[in-house]
C-alpha positions in Angstrom: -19.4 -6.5 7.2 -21.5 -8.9 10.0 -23.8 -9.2 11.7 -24.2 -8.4 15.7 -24.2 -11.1 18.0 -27.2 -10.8 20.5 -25.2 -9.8 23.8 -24.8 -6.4 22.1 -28.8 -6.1 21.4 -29.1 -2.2 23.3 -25.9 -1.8 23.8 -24.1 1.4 23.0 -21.2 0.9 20.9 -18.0 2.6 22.3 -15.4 1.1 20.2 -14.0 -1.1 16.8 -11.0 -2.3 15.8 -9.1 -4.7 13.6 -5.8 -6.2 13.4 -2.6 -5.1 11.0 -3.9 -7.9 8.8 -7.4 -7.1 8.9 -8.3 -10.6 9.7 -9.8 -10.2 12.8 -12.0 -7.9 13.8 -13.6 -6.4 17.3 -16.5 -4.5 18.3 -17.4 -3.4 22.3 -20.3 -1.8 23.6 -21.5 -1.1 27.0 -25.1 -1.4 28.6 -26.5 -0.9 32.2 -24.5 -3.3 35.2 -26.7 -5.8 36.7 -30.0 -5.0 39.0 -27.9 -5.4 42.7 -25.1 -3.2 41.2 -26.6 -1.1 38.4 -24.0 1.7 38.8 -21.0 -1.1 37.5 -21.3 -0.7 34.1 -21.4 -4.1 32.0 -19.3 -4.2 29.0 -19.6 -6.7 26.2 -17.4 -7.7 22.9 -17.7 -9.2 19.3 -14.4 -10.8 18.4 -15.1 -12.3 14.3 -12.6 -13.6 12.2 -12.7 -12.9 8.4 -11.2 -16.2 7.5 -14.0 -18.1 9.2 -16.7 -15.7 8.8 -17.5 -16.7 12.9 -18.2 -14.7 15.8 -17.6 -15.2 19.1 -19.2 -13.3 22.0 -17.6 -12.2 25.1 -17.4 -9.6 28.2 -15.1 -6.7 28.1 -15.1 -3.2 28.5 -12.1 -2.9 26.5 -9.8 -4.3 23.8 -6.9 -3.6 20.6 -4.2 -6.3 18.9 -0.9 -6.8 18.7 1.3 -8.2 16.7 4.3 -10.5 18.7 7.2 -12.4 17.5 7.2 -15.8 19.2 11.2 -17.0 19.8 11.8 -19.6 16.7 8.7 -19.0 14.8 9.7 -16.8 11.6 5.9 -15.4 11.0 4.7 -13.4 13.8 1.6 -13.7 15.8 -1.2 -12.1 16.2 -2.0 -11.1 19.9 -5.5 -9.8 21.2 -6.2 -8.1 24.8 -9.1 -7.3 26.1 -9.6 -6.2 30.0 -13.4 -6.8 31.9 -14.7 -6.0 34.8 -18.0 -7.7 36.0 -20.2 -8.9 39.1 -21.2 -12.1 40.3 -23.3 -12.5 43.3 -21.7 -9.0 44.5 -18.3 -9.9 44.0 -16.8 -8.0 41.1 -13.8 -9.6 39.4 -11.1 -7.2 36.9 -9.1 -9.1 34.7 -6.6 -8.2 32.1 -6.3 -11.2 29.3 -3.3 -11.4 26.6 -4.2 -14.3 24.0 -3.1 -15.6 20.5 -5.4 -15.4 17.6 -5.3 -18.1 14.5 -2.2 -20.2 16.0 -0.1 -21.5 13.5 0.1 -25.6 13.5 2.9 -26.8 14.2 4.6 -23.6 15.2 5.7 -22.6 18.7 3.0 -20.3 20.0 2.3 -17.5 22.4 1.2 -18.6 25.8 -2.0 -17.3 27.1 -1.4 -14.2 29.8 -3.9 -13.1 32.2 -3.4 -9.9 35.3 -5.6 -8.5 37.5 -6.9 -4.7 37.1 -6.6 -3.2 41.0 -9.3 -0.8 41.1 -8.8 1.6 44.5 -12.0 1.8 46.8 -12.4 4.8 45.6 -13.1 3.4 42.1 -15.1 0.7 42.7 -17.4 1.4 39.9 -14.7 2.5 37.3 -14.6 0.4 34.6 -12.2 0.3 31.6 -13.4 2.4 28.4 -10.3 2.2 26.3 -7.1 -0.2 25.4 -4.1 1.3 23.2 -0.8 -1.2 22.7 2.5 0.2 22.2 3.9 -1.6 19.7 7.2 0.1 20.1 7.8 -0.8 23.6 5.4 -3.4 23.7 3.4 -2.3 26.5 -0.2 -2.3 27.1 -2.4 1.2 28.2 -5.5 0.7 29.8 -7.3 3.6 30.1 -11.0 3.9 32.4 -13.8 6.3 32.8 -12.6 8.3 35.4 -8.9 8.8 34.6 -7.0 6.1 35.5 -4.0 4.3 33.7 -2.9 0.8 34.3 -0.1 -0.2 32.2 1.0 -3.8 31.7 3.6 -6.0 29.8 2.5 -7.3 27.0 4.5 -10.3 26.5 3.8 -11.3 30.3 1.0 -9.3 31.2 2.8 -8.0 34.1 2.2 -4.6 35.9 4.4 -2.1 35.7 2.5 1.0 36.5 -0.7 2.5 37.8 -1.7 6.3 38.2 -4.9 8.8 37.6 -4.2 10.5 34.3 -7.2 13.0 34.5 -9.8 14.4 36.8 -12.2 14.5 34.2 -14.1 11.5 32.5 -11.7 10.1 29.6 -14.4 9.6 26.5 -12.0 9.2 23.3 -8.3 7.9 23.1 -5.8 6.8 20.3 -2.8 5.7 19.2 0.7 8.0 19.0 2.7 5.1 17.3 5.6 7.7 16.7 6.3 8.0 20.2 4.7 4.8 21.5 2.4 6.1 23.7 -1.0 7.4 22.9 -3.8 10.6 22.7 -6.8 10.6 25.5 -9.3 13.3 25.3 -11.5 14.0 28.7 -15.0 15.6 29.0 -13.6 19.1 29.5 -12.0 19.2 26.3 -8.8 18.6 27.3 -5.9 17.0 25.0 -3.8 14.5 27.1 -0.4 13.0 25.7 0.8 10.1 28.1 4.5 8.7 26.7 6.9 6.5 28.0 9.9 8.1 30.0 12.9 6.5 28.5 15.4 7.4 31.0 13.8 6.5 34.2 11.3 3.0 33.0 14.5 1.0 33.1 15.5 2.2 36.4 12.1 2.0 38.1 11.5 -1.6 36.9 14.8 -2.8 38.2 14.8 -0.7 41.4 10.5 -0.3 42.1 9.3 -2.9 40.9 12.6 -5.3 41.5 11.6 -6.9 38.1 15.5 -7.7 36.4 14.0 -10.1 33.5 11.4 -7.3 32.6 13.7 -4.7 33.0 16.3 -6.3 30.6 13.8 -6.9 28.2 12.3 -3.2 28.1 15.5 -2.2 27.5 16.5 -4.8 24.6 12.7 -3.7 22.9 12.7 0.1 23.0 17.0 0.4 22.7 17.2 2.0 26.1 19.7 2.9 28.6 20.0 2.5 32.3 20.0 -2.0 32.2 24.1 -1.5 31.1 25.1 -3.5 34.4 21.7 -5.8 34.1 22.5 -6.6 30.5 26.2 -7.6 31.2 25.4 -9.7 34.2 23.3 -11.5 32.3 25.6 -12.2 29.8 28.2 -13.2 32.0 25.7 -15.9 33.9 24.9 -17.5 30.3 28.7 -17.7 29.1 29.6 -19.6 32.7 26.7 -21.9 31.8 27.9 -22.9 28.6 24.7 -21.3 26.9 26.3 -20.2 24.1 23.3 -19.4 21.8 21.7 -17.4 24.2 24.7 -15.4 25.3 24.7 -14.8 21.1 21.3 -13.2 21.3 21.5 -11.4 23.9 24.4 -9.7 22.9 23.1 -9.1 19.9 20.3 -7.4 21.6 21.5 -5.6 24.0 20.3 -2.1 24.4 22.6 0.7 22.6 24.7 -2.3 21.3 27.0 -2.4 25.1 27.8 -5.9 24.2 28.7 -5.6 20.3 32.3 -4.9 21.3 35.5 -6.1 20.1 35.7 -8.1 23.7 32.6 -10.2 22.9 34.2 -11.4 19.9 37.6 -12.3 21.7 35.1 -14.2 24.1 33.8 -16.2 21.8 36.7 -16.7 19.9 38.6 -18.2 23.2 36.2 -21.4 23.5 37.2 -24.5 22.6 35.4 -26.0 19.5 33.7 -29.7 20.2 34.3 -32.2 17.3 30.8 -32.1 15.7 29.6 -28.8 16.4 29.0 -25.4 15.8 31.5 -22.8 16.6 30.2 -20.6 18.8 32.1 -17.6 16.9 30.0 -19.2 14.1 26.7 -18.8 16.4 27.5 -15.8 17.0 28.1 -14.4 13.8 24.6 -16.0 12.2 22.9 -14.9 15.4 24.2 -11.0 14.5 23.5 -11.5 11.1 19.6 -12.9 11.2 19.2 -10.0 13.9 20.5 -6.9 11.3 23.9 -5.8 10.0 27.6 -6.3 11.3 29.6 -3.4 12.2 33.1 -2.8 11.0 35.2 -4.7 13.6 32.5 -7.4 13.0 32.3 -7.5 9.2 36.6 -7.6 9.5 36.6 -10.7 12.0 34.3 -12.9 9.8 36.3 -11.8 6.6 39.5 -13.8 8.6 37.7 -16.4 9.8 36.4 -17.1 6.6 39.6 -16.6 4.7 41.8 -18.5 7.7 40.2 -21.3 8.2 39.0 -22.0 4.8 35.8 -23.5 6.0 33.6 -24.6 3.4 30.8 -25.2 5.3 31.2 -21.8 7.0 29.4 -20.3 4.0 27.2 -23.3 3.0 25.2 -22.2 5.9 21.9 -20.8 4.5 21.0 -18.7 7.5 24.7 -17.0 7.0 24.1 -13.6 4.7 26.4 -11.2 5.1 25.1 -7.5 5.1 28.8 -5.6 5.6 28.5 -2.4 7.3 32.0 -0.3 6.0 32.6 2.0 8.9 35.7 3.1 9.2 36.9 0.0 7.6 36.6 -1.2 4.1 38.3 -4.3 3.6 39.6 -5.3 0.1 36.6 -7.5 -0.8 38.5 -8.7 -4.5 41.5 -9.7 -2.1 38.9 -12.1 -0.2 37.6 -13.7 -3.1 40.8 -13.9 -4.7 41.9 -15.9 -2.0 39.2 -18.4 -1.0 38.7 -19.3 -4.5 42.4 -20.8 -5.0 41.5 -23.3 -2.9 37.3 -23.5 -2.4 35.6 -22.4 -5.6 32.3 -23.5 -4.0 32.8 -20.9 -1.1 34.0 -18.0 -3.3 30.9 -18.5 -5.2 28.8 -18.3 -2.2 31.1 -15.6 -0.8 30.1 -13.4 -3.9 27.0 -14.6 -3.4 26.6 -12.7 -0.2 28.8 -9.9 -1.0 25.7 -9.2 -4.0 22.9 -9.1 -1.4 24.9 -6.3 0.8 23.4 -3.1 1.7 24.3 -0.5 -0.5 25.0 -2.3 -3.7 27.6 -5.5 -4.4 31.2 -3.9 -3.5 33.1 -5.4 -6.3 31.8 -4.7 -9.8 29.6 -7.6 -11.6 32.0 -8.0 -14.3 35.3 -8.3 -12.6 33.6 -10.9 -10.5 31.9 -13.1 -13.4 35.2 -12.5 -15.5 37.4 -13.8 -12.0 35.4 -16.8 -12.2 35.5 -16.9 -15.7 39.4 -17.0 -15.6 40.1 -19.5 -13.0 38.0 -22.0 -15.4 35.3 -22.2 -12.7 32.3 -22.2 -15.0 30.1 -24.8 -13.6 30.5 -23.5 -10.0 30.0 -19.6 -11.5 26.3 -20.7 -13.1 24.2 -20.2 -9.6 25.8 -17.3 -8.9 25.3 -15.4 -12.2 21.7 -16.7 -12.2 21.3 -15.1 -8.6 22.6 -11.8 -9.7 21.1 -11.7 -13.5 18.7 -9.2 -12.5 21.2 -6.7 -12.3 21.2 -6.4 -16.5 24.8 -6.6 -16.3 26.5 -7.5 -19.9 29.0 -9.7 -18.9 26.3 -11.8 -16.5 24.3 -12.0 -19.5 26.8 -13.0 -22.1 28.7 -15.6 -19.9 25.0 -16.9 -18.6 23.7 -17.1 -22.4 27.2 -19.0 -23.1 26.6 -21.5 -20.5 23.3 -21.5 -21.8 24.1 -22.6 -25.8 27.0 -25.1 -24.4 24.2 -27.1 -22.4 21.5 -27.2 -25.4 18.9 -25.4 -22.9 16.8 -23.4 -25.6 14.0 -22.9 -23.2 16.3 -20.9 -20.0 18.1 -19.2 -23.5 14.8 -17.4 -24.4 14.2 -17.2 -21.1 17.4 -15.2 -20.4 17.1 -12.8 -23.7 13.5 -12.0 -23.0 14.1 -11.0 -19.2 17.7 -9.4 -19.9 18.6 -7.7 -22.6 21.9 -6.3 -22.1 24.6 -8.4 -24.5 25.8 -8.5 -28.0 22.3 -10.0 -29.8 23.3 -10.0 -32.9 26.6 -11.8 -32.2 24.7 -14.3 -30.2 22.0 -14.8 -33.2 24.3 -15.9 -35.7 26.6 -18.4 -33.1 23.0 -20.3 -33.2 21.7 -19.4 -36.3 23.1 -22.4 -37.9 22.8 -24.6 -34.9 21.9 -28.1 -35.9 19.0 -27.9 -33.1 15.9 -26.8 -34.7 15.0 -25.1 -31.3 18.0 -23.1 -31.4 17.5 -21.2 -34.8 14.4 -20.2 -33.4 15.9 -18.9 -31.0 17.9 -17.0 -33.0 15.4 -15.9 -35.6 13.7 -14.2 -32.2 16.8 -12.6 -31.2 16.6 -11.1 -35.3 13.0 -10.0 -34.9 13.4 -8.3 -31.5 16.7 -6.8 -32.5 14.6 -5.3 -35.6 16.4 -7.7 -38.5 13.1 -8.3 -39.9 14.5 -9.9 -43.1 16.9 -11.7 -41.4 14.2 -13.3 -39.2 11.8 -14.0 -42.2 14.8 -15.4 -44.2 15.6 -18.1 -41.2 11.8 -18.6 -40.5 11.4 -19.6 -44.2 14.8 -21.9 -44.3 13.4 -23.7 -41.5 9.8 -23.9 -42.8 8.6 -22.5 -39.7 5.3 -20.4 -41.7 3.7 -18.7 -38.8 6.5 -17.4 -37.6 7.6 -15.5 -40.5 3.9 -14.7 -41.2 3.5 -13.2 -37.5 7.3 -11.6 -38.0 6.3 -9.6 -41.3 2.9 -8.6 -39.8 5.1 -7.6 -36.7 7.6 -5.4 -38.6 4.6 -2.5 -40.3 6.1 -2.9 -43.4 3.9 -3.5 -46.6 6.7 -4.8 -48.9 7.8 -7.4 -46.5 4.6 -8.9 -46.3 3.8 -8.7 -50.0 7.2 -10.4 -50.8 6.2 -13.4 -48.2 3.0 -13.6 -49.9 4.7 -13.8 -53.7 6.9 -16.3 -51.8 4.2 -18.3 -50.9 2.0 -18.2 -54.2 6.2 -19.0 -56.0 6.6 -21.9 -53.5 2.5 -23.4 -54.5 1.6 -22.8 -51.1 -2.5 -21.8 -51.1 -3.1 -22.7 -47.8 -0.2 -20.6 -46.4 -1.2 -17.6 -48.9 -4.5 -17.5 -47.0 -3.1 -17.8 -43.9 -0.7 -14.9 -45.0 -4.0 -13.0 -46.0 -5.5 -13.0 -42.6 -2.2 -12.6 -40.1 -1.2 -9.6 -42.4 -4.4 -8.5 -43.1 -3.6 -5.2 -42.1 -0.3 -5.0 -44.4 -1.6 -6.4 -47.8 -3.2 -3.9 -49.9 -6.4 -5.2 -51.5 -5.7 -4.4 -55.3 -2.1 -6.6 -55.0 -4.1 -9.7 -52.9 -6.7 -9.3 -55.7 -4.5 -9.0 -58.8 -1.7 -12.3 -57.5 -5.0 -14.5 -56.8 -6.9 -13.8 -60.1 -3.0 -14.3 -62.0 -2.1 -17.4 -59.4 -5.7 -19.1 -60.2 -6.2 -18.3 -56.6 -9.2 -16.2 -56.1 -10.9 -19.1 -53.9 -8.5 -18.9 -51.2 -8.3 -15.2 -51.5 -12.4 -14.8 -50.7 -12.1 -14.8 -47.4 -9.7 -11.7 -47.1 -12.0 -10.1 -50.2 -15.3 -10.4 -48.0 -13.6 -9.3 -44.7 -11.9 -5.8 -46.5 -15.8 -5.5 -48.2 -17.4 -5.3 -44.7 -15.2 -3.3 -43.5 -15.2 -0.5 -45.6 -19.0 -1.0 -46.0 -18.7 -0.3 -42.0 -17.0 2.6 -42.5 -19.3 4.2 -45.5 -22.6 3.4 -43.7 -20.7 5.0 -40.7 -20.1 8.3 -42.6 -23.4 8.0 -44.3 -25.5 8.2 -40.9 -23.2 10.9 -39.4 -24.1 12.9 -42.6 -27.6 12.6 -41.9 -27.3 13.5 -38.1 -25.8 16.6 -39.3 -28.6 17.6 -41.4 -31.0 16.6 -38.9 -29.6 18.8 -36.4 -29.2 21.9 -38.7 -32.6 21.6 -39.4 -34.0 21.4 -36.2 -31.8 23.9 -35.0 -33.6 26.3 -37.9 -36.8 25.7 -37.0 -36.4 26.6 -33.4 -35.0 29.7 -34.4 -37.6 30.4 -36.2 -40.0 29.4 -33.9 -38.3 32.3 -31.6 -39.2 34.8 -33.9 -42.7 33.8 -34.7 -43.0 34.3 -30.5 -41.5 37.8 -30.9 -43.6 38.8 -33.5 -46.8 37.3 -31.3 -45.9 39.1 -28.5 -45.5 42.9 -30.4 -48.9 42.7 -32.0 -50.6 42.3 -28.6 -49.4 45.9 -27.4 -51.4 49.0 -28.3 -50.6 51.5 -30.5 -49.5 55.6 -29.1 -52.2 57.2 -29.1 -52.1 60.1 -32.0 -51.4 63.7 -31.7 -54.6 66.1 -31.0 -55.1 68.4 -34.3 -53.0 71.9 -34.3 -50.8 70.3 -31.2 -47.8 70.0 -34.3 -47.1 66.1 -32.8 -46.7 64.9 -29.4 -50.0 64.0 -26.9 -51.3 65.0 -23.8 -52.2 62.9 -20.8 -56.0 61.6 -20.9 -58.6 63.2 -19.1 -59.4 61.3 -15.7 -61.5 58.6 -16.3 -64.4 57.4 -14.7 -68.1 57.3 -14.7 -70.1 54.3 -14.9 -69.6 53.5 -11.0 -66.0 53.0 -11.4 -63.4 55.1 -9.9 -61.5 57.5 -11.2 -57.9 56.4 -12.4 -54.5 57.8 -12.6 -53.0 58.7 -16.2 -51.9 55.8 -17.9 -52.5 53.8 -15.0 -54.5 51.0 -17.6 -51.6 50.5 -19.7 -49.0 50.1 -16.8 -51.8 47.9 -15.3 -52.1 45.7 -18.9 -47.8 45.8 -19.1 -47.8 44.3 -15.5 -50.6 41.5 -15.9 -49.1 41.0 -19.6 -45.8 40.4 -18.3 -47.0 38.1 -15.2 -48.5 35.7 -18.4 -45.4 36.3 -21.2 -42.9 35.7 -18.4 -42.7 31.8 -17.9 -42.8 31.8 -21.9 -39.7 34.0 -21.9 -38.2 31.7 -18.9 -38.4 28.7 -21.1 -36.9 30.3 -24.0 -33.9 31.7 -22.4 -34.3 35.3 -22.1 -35.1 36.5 -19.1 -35.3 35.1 -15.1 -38.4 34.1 -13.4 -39.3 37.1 -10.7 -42.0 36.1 -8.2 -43.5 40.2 -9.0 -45.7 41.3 -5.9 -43.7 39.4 -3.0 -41.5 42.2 -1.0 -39.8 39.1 1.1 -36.0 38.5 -0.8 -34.9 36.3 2.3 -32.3 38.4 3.4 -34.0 38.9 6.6 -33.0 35.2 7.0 -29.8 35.6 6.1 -28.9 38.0 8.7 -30.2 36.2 11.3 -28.2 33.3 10.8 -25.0 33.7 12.5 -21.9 31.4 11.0 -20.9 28.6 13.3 -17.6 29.7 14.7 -15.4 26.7 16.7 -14.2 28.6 18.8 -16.8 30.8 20.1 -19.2 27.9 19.8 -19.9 26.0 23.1 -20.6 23.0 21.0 -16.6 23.1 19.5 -14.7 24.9 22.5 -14.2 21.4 24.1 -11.3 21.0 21.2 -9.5 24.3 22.0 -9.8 24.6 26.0 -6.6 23.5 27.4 -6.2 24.7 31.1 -5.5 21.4 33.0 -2.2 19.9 33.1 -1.1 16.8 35.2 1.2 16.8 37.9 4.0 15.0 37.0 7.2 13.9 38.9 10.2 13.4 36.5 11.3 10.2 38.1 8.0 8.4 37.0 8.1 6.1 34.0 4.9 7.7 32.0 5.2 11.4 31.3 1.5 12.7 31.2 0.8 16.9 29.4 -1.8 18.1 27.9 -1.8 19.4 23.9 -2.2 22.6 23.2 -4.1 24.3 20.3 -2.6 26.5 18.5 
């Protein structure tokens, strides 16, 4: 939430967006162009950070993020393009601008881009109304008023492609991430997809717009074909020139992996290593590996190299991870390890290190590996790795890590270990340390008894050590009453009052109150058995004034519930002695009545038979009725109104969205762009179904 800065005071507000990480945000309206070109609509933006709480105010019709990896900065950046379009003194100036937001001190950062939007003539007073980024391919759609599509690079902000996209006005547009294009929707209601075409962008880069650099990196982003010769060129240019590095990651980049190829690796194999640095095989082995996963020829190659040369800095090398990819080739990972930890233990632990953090699971089981290590009498160089791989649960991990462990004294990465991992023989290790002349270590293993469930056993070390609280908070642990009651008998045998009432409150829940009463009046301890006494009092007091008020509620409510009832009837009774009674039968008529004589007389006109007592029922029941609303037993009925509403009703017809004019705009689909194949954006329209 903020507040609007005052160049979009009567503006209308066309669009809002925020970045991936919500830090920045952006908001564009548009108001009337200036009094000598009124018709060039002006277009202003908000750009406020979240961080800062700051906003900063600037011109543009149009604008999204982007998020962009800057070569040898790890945490990417966070890109924003906006396009304008604006006149000064009656020259109007388009610009497309690519900047970074936030840069990171210290960091290398992205350069500031900036293109011009070519409006034809017969656009002069088109203007930009929406900005989509294609994250996949890392282009840039700029979409205007009237129809047109400019598309840029995003890294370089260089033009790749401009064409009309619609006849119509666009008004709305979004994102289609899953194909990296996006949605545009014109004033006649028409759906509009526009998507890259993967087979002919390359092509028409290289070959249109003569662009190789561009070309190769399209291709390298969105994994496409058609740079093959481009690609190896390049990588031929930057082996003759010694770039080793580069050659690395652009091989490992190439499009459709053309250069990940048994050939590469004899390539870089075949150059001479300098005395002080870095293999290039090396480079290009940790350039593969920080890029994603070695294939099988790859995964096989490093395996010899490794095992071969028996370098031990070769996996020293942090940014060296191995993430083996078994296709068609599974080499005989025990073999490996077997092997490079005759003569480097260091490396083999590191080897097993990486082989753990492999896609797919480690391929060698945990406990052949720790008991490997465990044979060749490697145990200090075994430690990091069984650390590393503890998560796992894995018994043997856990048993030879807990080992390690006892043999260095460290109590506190002990409990550590058995609270995090609980997979090993806990009662075997509790009574190895039980009689441990470390103090800190029969705790230990009085923990291991109490989460293993040996309550006594726990109690039993907790009192040999004189460690109270713990075998106070172990009994009040275990829910059982006789444990606690024998630790509070051992207290009053051992003369320890403090510790009895300490035992009082810690098990309060455990001690019945006729046994705390009955050892404290025989133990001469009744003082230090008050405060328990008074705590159990209140609480049952609670619980009986508790019960006592519900009681009362209850009658309460019966009560009142009988005296409405009773009220109901009284109201019944009311109501039937207000009615007259049949008249009676006239004599020698045996029973029954006739209808009254016509009444009138007195200036009053005649009336109908029985017309007074329909005429007393009907103004009766327009009184009784609200009563009888109130109570429940019958509905209020507005007697004397003929109008029910349905009239209304039927003259309300349900909105329907596609007979509606107002909704047809979302169903109407009978424009479609021309499109030629060999173009690099493919442009149809969506049809509803």
């Amino acid at each position: 939430m903020f507040d609007r800065t005052a160049n979009l005071s009567n503006n209308q507000i066309i669009n809002y967006k925020c970045d991936p990480s919500e830090k920045w945000l952006v908001l564009i309206g548009i108001a009337p162009g200036s009094p000598e070109r009124p018709q060039l609509v002006k277009g202003n933006m908000q750009l406020y950070s979240v961080d800062q709480q700051r906003s900063q105010a600037l011109e543009a019709h149009a604008a999204s993020f982007a998020s962009f990896k800057v070569p040898g900065n790890e945490k990417p950046s966070i890109l924003i393009s906006f396009a304008t379009k604006s006149s000064n003194a009656g020259q109007v100036t388009s610009k497309l601008h690519v900047i970074e937001l936030g840069a990171q001190p210290g960091k290398p950062s992205f350069s500031k881009e900036q293109a011009d939007l070519f409006f034809p003539p017969d656009f002069a007073d088109d203007f930009p109304v929406a900005m989509q980024i294609s994250h996949k391919y890392g282009l840039i759609y700029v979409i205007t008023k009237l129809g047109l599509l400019f598309v840029y690079d995003l890294e370089t902000a260089t033009a790749v492609y401009r064409n009309r996209i619609s006849p119509d006005p666009i008004f709305l547009t979004c994102e289609a991430s899953s194909v990296g294009g996006f949605y545009a929707v014109n004033r006649r209601g028409q759906v509009l997809l526009a998507t890259v075409n993967e087979s002919t962008i390359v092509p028409f880069v290289s070959g249109q717009l003569n662009n190789l650099e561009l070309a190769v990196n399209l291709a390298k982003r969105g994994n496409l074909s058609g740079a093959e010769n481009l690609v190896v060129q390049r990588f031929q240019e930057l082996f003759a020139q010694t770039k080793y590095k580069e050659a690395a990651e652009l091989a490992a980049e190439s499009p459709q992996g053309i250069l990940r190829t048994p050939d590469t690796v004899a390539k870089f194999q075949s150059v001479p290593v300098q005395a002080g640095q870095t293999p290039p095989l090396l480079q290009y082995f940790g350039t593969l590996l920080t890029k994603g996963k070695l294939n099988a020829y790859e995964s096989l190659e490093l395996s010899r190299l490794v095992v071969n040369q028996n370098k031990k800095n070769l996996l020293e090398i942090g940014w060296l991870k191995i993430s083996w990819n078994a296709v068609g080739y599974a080499p005989d990972y025990l073999f490996l390890l077997q092997t490079i930890l005759r003569s480097d233990p260091q490396g083999a632990v590191n080897f097993a290190l990486m082989m753990a953090q492999m896609e797919g699971g480690c391929p060698v089981d945990y406990n052949t590996i720790t008991d490997l290590f465990l044979q060749a009498g490697q145990l200090p160089y075994v430690k990091p790795y069984m650390v590393a791989v503890q998560s796992n649960n894995v018994s043997a991990v856990n048993e030879a890590l807990n080992e390690i462990y006892v043999e260095d004294e460290d109590y506190d990465r002990l409990r550590e270990s058995i609270d995090l991992h609980d997979n090993f023989d806990q009662i075997g290790l509790a009574q190895k340390i039980e009689k441990h002349e470390l103090l800190e270590m029969r705790l230990v293993a009085a923990y291991i008894y109490k989460k293993a469930g040996r309550w006594k056993q726990s109690i039993a070390l907790s009192k040999k050590d004189k460690v109270y609280k713990d075998a106070m908070e172990t009994a009040s642990q275990s829910g059982d009453r006789e444990l606690a009651e024998e630790l509070l008998v051992y207290f009053i045998e051992e003369g320890k009052k403090e510790c009895f009432a300490s035992c009082l409150f810690v098990c309060y829940d455990r001690i019945r109150p006729d046994v705390a009463l009955e050892l404290a009046w025989l133990n001469n301890m009744i003082d230090f058995s008050f405060p328990y006494l008074l705590q159990f009092i209140r609480e049952y007091t609670g619980k009986v004034d508790e019960l006592i008020n519900d009681k009362i509620e209850a009658i309460n409510e019966s009560k009142a519930k009988k005296n409405e009832e009773q009220d109901i009837v009284k109201q019944h009774n009311m109501y039937a002695q207000l009615l007259p009674l049949p008249p009676s039968a006239p004599p020698g008529m045996g029973g029954g009545f006739a209808p009254p004589p016509p009444m009138g007389g007195m200036g009053m006109p005649s009336m109908p038979p029985f017309g007074m007592l329909r005429h007393f029922f009907r103004l009766k029941l327009k009184r009784i009725n609200p009563l009888l609303v109130r109570m429940g037993r019958t509905k209020k009925t507005n007697y004397g109104s003929d109008h029910s509403g349905e009239s209304a009703l039927k003259s309300s017809a349900p909105l329907n969205p596609v007979t509606n004019p107002r909704f047809s705009f979302l169903f109407r689909s009978n424009f479609d762009c021309n499109s030629t194949t060999n173009l690099p954006i493919s442009i149809g329209s969506v049809d509803a179904e």
